[in-house]
C-alpha positions in Angstrom: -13.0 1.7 2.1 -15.5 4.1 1.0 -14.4 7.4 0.8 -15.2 11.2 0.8 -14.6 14.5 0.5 -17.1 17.0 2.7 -15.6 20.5 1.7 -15.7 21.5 -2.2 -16.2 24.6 -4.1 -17.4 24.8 -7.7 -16.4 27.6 -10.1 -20.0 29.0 -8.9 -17.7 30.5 -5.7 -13.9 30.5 -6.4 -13.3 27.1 -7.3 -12.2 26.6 -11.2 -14.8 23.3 -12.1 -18.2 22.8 -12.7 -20.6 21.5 -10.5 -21.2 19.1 -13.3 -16.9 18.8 -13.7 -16.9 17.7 -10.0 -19.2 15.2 -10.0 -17.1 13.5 -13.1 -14.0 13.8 -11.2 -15.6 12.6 -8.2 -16.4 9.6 -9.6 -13.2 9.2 -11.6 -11.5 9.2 -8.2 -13.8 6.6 -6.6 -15.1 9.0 -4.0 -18.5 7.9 -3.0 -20.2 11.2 -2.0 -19.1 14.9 -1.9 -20.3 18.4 -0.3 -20.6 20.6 -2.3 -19.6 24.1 0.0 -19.4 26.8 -2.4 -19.2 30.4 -0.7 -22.4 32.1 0.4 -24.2 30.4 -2.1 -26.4 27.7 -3.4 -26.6 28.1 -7.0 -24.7 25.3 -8.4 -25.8 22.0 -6.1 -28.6 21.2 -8.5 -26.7 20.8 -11.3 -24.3 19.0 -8.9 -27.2 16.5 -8.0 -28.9 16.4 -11.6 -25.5 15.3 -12.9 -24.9 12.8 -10.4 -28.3 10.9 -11.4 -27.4 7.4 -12.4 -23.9 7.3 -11.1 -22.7 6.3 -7.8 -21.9 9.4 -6.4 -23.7 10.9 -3.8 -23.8 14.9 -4.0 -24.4 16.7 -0.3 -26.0 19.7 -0.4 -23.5 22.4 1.5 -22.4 26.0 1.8 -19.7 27.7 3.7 -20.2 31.2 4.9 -17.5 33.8 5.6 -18.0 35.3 9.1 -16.5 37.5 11.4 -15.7 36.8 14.8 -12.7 39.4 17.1 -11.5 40.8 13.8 -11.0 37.3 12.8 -12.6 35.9 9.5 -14.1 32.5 10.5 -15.6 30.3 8.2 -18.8 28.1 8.9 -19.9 24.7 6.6 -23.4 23.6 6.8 -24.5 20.4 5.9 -27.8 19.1 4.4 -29.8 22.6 4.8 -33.2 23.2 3.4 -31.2 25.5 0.4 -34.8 26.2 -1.3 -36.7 27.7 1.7 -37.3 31.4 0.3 -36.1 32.6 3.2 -33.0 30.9 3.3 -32.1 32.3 -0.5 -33.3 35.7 0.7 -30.7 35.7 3.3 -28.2 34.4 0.3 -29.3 37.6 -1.8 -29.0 40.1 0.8 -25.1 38.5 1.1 -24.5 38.7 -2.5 -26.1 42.4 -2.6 -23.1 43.5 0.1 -20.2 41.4 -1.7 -21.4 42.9 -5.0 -21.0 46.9 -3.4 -17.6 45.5 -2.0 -16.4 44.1 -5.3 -17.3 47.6 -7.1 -15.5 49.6 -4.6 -12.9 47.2 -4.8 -12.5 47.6 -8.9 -12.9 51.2 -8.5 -9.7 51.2 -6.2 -7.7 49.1 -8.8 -8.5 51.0 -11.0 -7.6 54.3 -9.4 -4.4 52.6 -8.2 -3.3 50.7 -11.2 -4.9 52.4 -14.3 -6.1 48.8 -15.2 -9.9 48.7 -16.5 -11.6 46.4 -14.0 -15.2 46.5 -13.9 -18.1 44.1 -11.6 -19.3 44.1 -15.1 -16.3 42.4 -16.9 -15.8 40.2 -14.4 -19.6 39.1 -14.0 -19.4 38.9 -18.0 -16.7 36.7 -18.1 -18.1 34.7 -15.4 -22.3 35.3 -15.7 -23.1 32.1 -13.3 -20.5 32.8 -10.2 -20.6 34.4 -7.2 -17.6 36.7 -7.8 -14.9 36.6 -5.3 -11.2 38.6 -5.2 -10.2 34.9 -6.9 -11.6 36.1 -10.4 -10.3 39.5 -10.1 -6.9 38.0 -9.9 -7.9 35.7 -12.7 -9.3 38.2 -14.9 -5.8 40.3 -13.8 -3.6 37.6 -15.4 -5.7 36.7 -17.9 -5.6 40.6 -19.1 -1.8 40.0 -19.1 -1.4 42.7 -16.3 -0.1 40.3 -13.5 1.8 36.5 -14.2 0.1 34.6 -11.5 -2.9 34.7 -9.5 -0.7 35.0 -6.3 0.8 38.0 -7.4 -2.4 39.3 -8.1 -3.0 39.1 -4.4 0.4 40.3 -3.0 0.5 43.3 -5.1 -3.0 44.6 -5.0 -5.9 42.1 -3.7 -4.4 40.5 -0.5 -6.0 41.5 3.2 -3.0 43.8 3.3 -2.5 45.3 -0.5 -3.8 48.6 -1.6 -6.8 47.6 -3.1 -8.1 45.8 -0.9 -11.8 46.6 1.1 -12.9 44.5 4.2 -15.8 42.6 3.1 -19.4 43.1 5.6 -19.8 40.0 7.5 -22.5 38.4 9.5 -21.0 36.7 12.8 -20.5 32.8 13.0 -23.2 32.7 15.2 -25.7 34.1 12.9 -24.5 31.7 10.2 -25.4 28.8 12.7 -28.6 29.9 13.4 -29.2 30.4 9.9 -28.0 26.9 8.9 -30.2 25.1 12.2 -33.6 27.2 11.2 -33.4 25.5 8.4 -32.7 21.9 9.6 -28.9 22.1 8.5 -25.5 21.1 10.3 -23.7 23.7 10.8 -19.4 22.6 11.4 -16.6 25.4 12.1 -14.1 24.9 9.2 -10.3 24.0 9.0 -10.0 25.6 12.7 -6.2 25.9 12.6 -5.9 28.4 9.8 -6.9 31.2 11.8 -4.0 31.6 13.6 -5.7 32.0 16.8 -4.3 30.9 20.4 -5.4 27.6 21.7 -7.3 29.7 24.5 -9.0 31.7 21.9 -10.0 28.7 19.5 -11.2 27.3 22.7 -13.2 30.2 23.6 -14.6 30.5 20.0 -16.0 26.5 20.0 -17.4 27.0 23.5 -19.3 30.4 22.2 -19.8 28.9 19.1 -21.3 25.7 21.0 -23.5 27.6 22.9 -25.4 28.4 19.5 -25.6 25.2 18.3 -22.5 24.4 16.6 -22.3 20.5 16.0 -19.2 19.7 13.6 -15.7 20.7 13.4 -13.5 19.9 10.4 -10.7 18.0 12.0 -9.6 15.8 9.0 -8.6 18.7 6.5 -6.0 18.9 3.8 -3.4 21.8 5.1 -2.9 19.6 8.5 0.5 18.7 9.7 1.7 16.8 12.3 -0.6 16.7 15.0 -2.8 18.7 14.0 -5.4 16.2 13.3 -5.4 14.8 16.9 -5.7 18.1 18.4 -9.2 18.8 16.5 -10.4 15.4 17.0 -9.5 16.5 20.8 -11.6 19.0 21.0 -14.1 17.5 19.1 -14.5 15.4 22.1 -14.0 17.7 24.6 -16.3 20.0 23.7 -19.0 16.8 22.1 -18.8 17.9 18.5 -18.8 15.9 15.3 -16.0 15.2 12.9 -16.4 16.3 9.6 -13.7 16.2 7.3 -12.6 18.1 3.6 -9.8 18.8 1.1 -11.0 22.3 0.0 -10.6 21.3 -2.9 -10.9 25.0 -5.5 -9.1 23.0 -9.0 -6.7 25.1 -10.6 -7.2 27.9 -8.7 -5.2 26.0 -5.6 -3.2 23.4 -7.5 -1.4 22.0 -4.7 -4.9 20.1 -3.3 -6.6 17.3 -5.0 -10.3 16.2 -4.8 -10.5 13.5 -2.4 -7.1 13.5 -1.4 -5.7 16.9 -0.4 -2.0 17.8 -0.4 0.2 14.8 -1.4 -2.4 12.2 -0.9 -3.1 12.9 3.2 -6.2 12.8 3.2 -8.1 9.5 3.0 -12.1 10.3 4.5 -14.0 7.2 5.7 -17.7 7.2 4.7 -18.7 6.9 8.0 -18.0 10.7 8.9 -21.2 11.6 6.8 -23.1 8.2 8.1 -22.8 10.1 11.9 -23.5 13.8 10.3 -26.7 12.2 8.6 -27.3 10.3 12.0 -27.4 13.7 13.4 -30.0 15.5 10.9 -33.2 16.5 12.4 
C-alpha cells in the first residue's frame, strides 16, 4: 500500500531537518508523498520540491497556522495553496513581523529573569533560514549549557505557564480559512483532540468553523489512542468533512514520533487520503 504522511515541519518552523533532509528520509521510508506544514510559513517547500525532482516522492505544498479561537490556540493545515500569490506571502510577513516583537519581548524577559544573554539576534544567527519559534529558544538554552533538555527549557521558563512566557498575537481559525480558500487551498483543522476541549465545544468549533469553509479534519494523527480515531472520522461524517491524516513529525526536536509512522508505528496513511483532498481542489 502506498503511503503518507500529510503533517510535517522542516527546521524552517520548529522541526530539526531540512526540507531537503525530509525529502531523503521520505523516500528512505517508502512514503510516497508528504506535506510539508511548517508554521506560518512557506519558505522551505521549494527546496522540498526541487529536491524531490527525480525521485518518487511527491512533496505537497502545506502550512499550518497557529490561531485563536475562546482562549484556545487552534491550529489550521492548508493543503495545495497558491504559496506564491504576493498577497498570500504578505499576509505570511505581516505574521512573522508580530512573532518577531513577541520573540524579543520574550528574550528580554529571560533575560531579565534569568541573567542569561538571549537575543532575536543569536537565535536568528544561529538559525538565519527559520522562522523562530520558543523551540530554538530552548534549543539555543541547552545548547548554551544553561538548561539539560529542551523540556526543561519549557517547564522552567518558556511553557504557556513559565515566567517568561508572552501570549503570541493570533489571527482566528476562521481568518486562516479564508486565507487558505482565497487562494484556492484546503484548509483541515489539525489533531482536534489536543485541545482539550469538551465534545460540545469541539462540536461547536467544526460547525463555526464549517460555516467558513473548513473541508478537512485530521483524524488519523500520531498522539491518538484508543478510539480516538473513530470519533474524528465520526465527525468527519457528521459534519461532511474530509479525512486528512499526519504524524507531526518535528525530528529530534519530538523524538518519540517518526516520519510516516508516528509513535510506535500507529500510523500507517493510505494514499488515497490525498487522492480525495486533490479530488476536492478547485
Amino acid at each position: 500500500m502506498k503511503t503518507i504522511d500529510l503533517h510535517v515541519h522542516s527546521c524552517i518552523s520548529d522541526g530539526s531537518m531540512t526540507p531537503e533532509e525530509l525529502v531523503e528520509l521520505a523516500g528512505q521510508k517508502g512514503l510516497s508523498a508528504f506535506a510539508l506544514t511548517d508554521h506560518d510559513t512557506t519558505a522551505g517547500i521549494d527546496r522540498a520540491v526541487c529536491a524531490a525532482k527525480n525521485t518518487p516522492v511527491e512533496v505537497i505544498p502545506g502550512i499550518e497556522f497557529s490561531t485563536r479561537w475562546q482562549s484556545c490556540d487552534v491550529h489550521i493545515l492548508g493543503y495545495f495553496i497558491d504559496y506564491h500569490a504576493p498577497s498570500f506571502q504578505q499576509k505570511l510577513l505581516e505574521f512573522t513581523d508580530s512573532r518577531n516583537s513577541r520573540n524579543k519581548k520574550m528574550c528580554e524577559r529571560i533575560r531579565e529573569y534569568t541573567g542569561f544573554p538571549v537575543s532575536l539576534q543569536k537565535l536568528q544567527d544561529r538559525w538565519p533560514d527559520s522562522v523562530i519559534t520558543r523551540a530554538h529558544m530552548a534549543t539555543w538554552l541547552m545548547e548554551q549549557g544553561y538548561v539539560e533538555t529542551r523540556n526543561i527549557a519549557f517547564e522552567k521558563y518558556l511553557g504557556d505557564h513559565a515566567p517568561c512566557f508572552i501570549p503570541k498575537t493570533q489571527i482566528s481559525p476562521s481568518d486562516a480559512i479564508r486565507l487558505i480558500l482565497t487562494h484556492h487551498g484546503i484548509p483541515a483543522l489539525a489533531h482536534p483532540l489536543l485541545y482539550a476541549l469538551s465534545k460540545k465545544q469541539l462540536r461547536l468549533l467544526i460547525m463555526e468553523l464549517k460555516e467558513t469553509g473548513l473541508k478537512g479534519i485530521e483524524a488519523v494523527y500520531a498522539r491518538n489512542r484508543g478510539s480516538d480515531e473513530a470519533f474524528v472520522r465520526s465527525l468527519a461524517q457528521k459534519y461532511s468533512l474530509l479525512i486528512t491524516g499526519g504524524s507531526d513529525f518535528h525530528g529530534t526536536n519530538k523524538p518519540d514520533i517518526a516520519l510516516g509512522t508516528g509513535i510506535c508505528s500507529n500510523l500507517s496513511i493510505p494514499y488515497s487520503i490525498l487522492e480525495d483532498l486533490k479530488a476536492a481542489r478547485d
